[in-house]
DRENRO-369368 format. One record per residue: x, y, z of N, C-alpha, C in turn; residue in one letter. Coordinates in nm, 3 decimals. Layout:
N
[[X; Y; Z]; [X; Y; Z]; [X; Y; Z]; 'A'];
...
//
This chain:
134
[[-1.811; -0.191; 4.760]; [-1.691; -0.233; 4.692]; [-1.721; -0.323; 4.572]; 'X'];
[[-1.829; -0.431; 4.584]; [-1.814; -0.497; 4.484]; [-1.881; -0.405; 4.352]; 'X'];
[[-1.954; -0.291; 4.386]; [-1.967; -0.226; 4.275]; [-1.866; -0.171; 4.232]; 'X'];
[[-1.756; -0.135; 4.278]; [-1.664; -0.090; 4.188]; [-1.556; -0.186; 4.149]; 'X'];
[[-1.597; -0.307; 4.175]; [-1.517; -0.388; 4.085]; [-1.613; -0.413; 3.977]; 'X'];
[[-1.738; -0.402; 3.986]; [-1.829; -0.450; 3.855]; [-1.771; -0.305; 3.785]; 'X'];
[[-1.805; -0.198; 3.810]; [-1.738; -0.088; 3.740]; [-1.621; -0.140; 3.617]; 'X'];
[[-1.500; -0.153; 3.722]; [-1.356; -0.190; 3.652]; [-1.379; -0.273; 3.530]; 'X'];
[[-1.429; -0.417; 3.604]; [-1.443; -0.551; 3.500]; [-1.510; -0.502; 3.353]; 'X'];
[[-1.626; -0.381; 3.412]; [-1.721; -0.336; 3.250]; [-1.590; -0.239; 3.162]; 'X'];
[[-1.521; -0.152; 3.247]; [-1.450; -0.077; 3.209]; [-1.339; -0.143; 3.109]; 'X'];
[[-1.287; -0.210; 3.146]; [-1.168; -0.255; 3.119]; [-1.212; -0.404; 3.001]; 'X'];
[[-1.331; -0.473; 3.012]; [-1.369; -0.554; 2.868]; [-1.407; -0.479; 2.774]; 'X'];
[[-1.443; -0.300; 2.746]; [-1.464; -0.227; 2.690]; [-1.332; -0.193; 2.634]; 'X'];
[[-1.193; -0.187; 2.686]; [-1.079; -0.167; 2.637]; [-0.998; -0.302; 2.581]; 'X'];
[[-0.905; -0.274; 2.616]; [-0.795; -0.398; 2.482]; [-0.794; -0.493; 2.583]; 'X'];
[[-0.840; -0.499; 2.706]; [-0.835; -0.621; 2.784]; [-0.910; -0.747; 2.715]; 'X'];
[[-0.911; -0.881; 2.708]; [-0.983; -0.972; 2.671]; [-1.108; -1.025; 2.810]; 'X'];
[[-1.174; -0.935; 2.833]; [-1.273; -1.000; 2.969]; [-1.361; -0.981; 2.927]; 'X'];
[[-1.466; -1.102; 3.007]; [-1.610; -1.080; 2.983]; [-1.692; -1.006; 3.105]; 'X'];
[[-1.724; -0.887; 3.087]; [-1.802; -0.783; 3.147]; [-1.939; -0.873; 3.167]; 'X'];
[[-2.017; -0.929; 3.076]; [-2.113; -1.007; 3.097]; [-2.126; -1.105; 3.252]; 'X'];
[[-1.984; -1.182; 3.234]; [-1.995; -1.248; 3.331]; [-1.997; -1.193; 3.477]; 'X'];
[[-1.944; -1.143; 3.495]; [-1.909; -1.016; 3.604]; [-2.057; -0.979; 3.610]; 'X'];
[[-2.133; -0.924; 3.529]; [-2.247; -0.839; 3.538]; [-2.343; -0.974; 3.639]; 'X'];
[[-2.318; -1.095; 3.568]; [-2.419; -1.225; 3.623]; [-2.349; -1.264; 3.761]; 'X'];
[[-2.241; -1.245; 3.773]; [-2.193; -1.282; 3.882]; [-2.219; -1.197; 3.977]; 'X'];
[[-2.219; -1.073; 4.009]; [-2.250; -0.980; 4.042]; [-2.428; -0.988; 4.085]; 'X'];
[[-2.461; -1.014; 3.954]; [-2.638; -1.018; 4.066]; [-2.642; -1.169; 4.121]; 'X'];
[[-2.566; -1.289; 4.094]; [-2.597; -1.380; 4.153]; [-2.584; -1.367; 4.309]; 'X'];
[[-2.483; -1.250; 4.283]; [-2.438; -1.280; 4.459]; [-2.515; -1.152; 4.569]; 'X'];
[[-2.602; -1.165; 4.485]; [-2.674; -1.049; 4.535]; [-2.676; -0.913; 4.558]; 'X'];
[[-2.610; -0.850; 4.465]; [-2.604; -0.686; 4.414]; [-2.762; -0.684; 4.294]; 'X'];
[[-2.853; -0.587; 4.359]; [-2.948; -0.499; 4.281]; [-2.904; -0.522; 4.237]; 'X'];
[[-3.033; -0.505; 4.125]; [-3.035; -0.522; 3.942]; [-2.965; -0.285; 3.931]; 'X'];
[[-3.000; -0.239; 3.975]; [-3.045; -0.088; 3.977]; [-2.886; -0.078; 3.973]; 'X'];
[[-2.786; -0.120; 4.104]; [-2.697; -0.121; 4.150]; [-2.596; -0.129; 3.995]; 'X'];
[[-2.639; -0.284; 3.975]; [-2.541; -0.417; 3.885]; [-2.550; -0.272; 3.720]; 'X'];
[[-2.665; -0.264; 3.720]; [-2.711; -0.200; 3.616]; [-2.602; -0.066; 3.596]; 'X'];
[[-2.592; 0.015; 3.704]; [-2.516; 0.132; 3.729]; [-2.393; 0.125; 3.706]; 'X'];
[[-2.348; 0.063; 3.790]; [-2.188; 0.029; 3.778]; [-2.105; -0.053; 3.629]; 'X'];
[[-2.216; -0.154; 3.587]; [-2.156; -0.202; 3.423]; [-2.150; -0.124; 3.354]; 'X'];
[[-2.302; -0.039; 3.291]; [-2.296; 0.042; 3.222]; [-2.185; 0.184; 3.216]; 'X'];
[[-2.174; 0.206; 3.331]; [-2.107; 0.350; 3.372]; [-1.955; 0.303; 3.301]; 'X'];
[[-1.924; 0.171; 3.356]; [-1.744; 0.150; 3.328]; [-1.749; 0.145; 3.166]; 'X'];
[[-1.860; 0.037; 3.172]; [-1.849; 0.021; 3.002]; [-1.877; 0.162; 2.922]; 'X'];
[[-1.991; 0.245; 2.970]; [-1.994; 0.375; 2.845]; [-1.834; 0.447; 2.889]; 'X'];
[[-1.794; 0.441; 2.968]; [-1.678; 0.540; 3.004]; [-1.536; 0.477; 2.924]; 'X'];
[[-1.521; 0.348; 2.957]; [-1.458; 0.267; 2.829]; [-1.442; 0.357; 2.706]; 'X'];
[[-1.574; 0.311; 2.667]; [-1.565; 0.348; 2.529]; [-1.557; 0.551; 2.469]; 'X'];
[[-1.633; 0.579; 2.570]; [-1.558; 0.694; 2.576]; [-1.430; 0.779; 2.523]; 'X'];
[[-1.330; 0.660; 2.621]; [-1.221; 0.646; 2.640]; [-1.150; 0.630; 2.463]; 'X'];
[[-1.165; 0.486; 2.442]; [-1.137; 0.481; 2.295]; [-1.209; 0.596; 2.170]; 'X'];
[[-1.345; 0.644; 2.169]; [-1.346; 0.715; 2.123]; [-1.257; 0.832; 2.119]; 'X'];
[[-1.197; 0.879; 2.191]; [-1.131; 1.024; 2.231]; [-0.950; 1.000; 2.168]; 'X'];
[[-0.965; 0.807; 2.237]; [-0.794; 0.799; 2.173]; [-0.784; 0.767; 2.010]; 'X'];
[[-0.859; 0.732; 1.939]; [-0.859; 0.739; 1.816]; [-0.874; 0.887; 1.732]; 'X'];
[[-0.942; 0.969; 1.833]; [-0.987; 1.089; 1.738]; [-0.868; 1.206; 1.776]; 'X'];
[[-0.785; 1.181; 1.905]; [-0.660; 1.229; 1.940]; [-0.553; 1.196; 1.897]; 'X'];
[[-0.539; 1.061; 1.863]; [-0.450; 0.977; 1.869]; [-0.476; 0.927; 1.672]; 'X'];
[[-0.488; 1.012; 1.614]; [-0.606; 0.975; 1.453]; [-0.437; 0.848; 1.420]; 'X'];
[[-0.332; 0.917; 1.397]; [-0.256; 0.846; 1.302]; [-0.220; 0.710; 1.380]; 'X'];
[[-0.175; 0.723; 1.463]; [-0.136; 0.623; 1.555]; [-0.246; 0.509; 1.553]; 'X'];
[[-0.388; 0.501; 1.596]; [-0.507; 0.470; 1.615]; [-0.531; 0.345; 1.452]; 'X'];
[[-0.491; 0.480; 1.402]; [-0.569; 0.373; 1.239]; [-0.456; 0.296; 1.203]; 'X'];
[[-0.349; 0.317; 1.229]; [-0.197; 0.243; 1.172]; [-0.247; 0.150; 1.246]; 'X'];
[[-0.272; 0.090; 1.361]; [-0.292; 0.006; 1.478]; [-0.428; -0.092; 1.432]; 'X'];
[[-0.554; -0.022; 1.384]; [-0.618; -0.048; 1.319]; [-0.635; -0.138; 1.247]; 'X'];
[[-0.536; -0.119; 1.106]; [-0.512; -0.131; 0.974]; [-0.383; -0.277; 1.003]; 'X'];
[[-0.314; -0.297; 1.109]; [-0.253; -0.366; 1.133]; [-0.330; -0.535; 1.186]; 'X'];
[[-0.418; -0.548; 1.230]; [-0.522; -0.631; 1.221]; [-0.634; -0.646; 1.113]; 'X'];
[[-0.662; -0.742; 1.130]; [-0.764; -0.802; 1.035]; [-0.952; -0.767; 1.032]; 'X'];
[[-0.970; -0.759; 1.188]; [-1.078; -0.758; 1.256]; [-1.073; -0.562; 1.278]; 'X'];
[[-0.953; -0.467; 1.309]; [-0.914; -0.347; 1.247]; [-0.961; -0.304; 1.186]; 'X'];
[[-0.904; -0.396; 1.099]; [-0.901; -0.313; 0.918]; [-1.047; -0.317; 0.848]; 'X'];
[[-1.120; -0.452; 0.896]; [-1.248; -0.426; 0.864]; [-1.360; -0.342; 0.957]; 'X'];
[[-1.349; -0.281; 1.052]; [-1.394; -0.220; 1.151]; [-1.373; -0.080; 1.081]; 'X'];
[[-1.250; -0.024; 1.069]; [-1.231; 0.072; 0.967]; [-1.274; 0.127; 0.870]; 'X'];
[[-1.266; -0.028; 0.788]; [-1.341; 0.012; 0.666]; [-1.488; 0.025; 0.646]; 'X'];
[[-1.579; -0.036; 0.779]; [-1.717; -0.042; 0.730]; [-1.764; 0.128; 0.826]; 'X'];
[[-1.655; 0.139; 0.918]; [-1.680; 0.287; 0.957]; [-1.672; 0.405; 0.882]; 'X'];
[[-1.567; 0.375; 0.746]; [-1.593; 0.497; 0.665]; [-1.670; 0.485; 0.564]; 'X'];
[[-1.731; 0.363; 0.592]; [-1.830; 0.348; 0.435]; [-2.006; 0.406; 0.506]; 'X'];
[[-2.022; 0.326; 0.624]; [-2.140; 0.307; 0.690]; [-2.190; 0.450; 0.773]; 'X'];
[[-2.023; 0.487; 0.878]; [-2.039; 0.594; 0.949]; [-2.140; 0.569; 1.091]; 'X'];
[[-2.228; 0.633; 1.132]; [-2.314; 0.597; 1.207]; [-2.360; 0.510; 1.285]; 'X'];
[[-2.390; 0.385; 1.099]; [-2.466; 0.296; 1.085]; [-2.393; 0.172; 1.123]; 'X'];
[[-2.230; 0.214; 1.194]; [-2.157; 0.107; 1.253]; [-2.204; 0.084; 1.398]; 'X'];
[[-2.255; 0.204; 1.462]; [-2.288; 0.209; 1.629]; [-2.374; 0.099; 1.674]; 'X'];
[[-2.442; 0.056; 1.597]; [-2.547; -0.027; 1.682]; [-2.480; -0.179; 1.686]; 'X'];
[[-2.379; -0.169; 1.640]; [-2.297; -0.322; 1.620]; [-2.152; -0.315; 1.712]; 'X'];
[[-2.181; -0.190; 1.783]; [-2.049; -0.139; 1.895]; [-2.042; -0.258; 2.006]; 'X'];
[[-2.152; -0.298; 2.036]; [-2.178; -0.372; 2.152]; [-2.109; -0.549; 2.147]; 'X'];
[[-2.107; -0.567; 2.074]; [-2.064; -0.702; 1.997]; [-1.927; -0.746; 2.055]; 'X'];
[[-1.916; -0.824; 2.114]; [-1.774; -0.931; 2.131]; [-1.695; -0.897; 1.980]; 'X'];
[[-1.581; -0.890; 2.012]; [-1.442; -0.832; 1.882]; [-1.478; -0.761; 1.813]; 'X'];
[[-1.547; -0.718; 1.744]; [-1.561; -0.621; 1.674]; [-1.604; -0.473; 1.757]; 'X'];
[[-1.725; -0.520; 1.843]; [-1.742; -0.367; 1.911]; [-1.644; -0.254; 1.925]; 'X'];
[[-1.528; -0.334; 2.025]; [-1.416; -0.214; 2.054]; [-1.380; -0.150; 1.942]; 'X'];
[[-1.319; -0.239; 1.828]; [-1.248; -0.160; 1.720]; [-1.361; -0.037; 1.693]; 'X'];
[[-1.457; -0.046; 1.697]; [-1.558; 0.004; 1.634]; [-1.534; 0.167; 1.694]; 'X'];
[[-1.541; 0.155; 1.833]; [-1.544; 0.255; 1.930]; [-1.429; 0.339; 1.879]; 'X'];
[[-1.337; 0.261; 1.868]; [-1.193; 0.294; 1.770]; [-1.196; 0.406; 1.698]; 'X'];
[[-1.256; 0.350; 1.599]; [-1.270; 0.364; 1.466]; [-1.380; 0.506; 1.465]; 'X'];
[[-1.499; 0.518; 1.561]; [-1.600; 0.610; 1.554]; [-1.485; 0.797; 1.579]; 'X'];
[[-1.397; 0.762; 1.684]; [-1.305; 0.859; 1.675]; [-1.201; 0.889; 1.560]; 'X'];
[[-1.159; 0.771; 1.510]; [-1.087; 0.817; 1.405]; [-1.141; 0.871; 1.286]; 'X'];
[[-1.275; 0.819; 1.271]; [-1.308; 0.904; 1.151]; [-1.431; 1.025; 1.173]; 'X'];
[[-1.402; 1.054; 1.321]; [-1.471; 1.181; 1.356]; [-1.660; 1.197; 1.352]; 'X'];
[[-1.655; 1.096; 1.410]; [-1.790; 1.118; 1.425]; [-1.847; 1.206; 1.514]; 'X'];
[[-1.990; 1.266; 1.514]; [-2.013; 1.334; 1.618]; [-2.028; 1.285; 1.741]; 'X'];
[[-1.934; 1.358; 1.882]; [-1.906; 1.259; 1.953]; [-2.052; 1.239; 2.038]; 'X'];
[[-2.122; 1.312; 2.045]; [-2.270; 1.368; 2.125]; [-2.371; 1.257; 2.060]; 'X'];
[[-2.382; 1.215; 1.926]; [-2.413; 1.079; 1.883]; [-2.339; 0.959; 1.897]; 'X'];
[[-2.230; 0.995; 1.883]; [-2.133; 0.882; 1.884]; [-2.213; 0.825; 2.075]; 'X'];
[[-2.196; 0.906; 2.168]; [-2.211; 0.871; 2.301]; [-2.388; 0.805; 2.312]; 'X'];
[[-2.458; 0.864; 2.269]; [-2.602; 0.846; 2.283]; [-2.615; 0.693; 2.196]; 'X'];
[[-2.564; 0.664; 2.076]; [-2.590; 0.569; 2.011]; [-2.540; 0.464; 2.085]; 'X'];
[[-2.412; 0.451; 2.096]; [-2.336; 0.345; 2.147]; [-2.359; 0.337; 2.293]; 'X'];
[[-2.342; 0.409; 2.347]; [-2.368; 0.379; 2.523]; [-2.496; 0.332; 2.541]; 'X'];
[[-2.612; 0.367; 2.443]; [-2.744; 0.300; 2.501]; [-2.737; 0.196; 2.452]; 'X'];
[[-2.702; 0.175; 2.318]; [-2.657; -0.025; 2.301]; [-2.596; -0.102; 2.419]; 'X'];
[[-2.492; -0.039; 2.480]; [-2.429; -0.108; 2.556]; [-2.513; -0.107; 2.697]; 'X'];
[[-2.543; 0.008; 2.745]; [-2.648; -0.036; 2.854]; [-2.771; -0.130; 2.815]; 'X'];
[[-2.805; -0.137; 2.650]; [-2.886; -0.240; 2.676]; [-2.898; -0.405; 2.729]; 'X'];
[[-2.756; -0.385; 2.604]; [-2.722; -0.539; 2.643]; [-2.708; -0.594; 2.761]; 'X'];
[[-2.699; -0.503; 2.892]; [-2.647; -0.554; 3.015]; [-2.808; -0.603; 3.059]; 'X'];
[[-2.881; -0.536; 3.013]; [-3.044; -0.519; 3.051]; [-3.094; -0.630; 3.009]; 'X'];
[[-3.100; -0.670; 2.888]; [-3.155; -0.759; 2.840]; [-3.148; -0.883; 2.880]; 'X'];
[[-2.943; -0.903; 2.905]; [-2.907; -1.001; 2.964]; [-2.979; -1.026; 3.109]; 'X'];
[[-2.972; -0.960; 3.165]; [-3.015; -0.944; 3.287]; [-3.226; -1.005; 3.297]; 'X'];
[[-3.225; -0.938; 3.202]; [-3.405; -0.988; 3.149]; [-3.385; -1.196; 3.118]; 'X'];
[[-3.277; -1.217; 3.062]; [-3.313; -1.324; 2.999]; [-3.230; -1.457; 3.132]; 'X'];
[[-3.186; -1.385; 3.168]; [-3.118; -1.479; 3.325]; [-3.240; -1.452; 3.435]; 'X'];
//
């Protein structure tokens, strides 16, 4: 069970929720959940997250960027996605900006088969690393 609350917590700081997945991830091995385990369940919610936003921006194109474009932190997420493209993924992982990003990789149609490989291995890293440096 407590892996599928580490699941949720990664899942859901990957969406418009304001949570820290991090903490959860540390809390989670403090209390003694495998690293293998802790590792599985963050990553999985968090790549599926973003997933998630990828698919609703690139479904959802008009709605998505109006929403976008209506924030500040949006609108520049937006804009460095149609300038950069790609070269926005490795900055997906990031507190406030990441999500929009994920956003943004659907709205302006990226390939989603990169879009998934780039960004999901950032994000499983970070859980890793963290995990390295605790």
């Amino acid at each position: 069970m407590p892996e599928l609350a580490l699941f949720l917590s990664a899942f859901l700081a990957a969406t418009i929720f304001p949570l820290s997945s991090e903490a959860t991830f540390l809390l989670a091995l403090s209390d003694g959940m495998t690293f293998p385990h802790a590792m599985i369940s963050a990553s999985s919610g968090n790549v599926v997250a973003i997933i998630l936003n990828y698919w609703l921006g690139y479904w959802l194109y008009e709605k998505t960027q109006t929403k976008l474009l209506k924030s500040k932190i949006g609108s520049k997420s937006l804009a460095c996605g149609n300038r950069y493209g790609y070269f926005i993924l490795p900055f997906s992982w990031l507190p406030l900006i990441g999500d929009p990003l994920t956003l943004v990789a659907g709205v302006i149609r990226l390939r989603f088969v990169w879009f998934v490989i780039i960004a999901g291995s950032f994000r499983v890293l970070r859980y890793f690393v963290l995990a390295q440096i605790v």
